[in-house]
N, C-alpha and C positions, 0 to 999 in steps of 0.2 A: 394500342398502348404506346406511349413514348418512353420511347429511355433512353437513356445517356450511356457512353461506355469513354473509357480512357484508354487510348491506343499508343503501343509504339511498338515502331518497325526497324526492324537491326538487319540490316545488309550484310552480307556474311563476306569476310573476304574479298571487299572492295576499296578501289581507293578511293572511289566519292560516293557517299552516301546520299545526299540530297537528293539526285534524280528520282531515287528508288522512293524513298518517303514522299518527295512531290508527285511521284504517280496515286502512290493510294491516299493523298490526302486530294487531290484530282477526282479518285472514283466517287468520294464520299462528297463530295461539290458538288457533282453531277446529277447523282442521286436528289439532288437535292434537302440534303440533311446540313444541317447547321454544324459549322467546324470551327474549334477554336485552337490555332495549331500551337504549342508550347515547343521549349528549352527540348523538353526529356522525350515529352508526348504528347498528346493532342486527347482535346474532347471532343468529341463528335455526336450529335444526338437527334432522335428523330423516330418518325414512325419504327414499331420492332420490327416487321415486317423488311421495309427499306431496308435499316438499317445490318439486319442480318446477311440480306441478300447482296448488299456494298461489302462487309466485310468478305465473304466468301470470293468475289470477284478485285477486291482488291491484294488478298492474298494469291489469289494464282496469280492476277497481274504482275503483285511484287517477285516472284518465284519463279517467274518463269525465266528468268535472266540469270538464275544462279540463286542459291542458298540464302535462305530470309527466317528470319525469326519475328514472330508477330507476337505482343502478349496485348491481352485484351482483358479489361473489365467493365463488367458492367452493371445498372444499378435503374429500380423503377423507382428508386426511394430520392434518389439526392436530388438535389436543385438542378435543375435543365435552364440554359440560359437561352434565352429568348431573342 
């Protein structure tokens, strides 16, 4: 099934937040899932399967350096862009 989620990653306690966000917006590349990165958050969408299995590996990625906050939504209904 494909679906779509909207991600955003809050580095806790850091002075530069980019590196941390360009890691898991990296894992989700990799994976080969389609990423559109935004201002706040990022769409990311693709096989559920994939994509589950990116999510879980881009939070320990993002985490493993100190305190992260990930929220995540997700949806098989909304427009997946191509």
């Amino acid at each position: 099934m494909i679906v779509s989620a909207q991600i955003s990653v809050y580095p806790l306690r850091e002075t530069r937040l980019s590196p941390v966000i360009e890691q898991a917006l990296d894992t989700f590349k990799e994976r080969g899932l389609t990423v559109s990165p935004g201002a706040m958050s990022s769409l990311v969408s693709g096989d559920d399967e994939v994509l589950f299995a990116a999510l879980k590996e881009a939070f320990q990625k993002s985490s493993s350096g100190g305190d992260v906050v990930m929220v995540v939504t997700l949806s098989n209904g909304c427009p997946v862009s191509r």
